[in-house]
N, C-alpha and C positions, 0 to 999 in steps of 0.2 A: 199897099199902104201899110207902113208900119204902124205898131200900138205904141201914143204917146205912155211912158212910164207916169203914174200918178206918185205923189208924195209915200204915200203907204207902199206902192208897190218896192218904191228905193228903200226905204227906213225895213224892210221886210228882210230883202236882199239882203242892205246892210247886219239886220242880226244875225242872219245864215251864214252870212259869212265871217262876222268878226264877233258873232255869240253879245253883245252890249252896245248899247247905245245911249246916252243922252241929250235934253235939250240942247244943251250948246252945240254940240255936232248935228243933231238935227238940222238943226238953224243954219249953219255953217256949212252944210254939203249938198243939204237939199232943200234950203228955203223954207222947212218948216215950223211955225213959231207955234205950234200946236201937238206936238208930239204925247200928251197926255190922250186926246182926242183920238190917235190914230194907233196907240196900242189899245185903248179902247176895242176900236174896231179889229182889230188882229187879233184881240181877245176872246172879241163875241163869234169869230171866223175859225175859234176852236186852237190857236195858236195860243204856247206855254210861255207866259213869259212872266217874269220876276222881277217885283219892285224893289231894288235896296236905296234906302235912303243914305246919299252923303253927305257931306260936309265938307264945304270948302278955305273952313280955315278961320272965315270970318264968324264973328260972336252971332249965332242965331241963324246964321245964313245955311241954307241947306238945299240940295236937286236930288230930283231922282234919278237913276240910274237904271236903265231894262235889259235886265239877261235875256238870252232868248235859251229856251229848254225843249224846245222840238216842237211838231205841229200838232201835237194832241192825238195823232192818229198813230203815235207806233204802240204797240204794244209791249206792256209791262211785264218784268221778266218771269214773273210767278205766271203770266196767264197764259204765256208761250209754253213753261214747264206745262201745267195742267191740262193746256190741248196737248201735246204730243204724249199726256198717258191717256 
């Protein structure tokens, strides 16, 4: 029995692999109208990731946009230096 993929597991995927995501692609590839909700939880799972707010042109109108910056567990390059003295 295979594991059905959850909303999060796809939107996760998708930062992995194309590094941003937002609601409208959410919504539009994987069904999800709540993508604020499930960086949340990628957040709290220790996952990096980056609000930039955009603007689409229209007066006032704005979405966010999520970078994705790695899963919290690689190591920073000063602390790689400092274990190998």
């Amino acid at each position: 029995m295979t594991k059905k993929l959850t909303q999060k597991d796809k939107v996760l995927a998708h930062l992995q692999e194309n590094k941003k995501i937002n609601p409208l692609e959410a919504l539009n590839l994987y069904g999800s109208f709540r993508l604020g909700a499930i960086i949340f939880t990628l957040r709290e799972e220790g996952y990096n990731i980056e609000t930039k707010m955009k603007n689409n042109g229209v007066k006032k109108n704005h979405f966010a946009e999520y970078h994705y910056k790695g899963d919290g567990k690689q190591m920073d390059i000063m602390d790689r230096i400092n274990s190998d003295n």
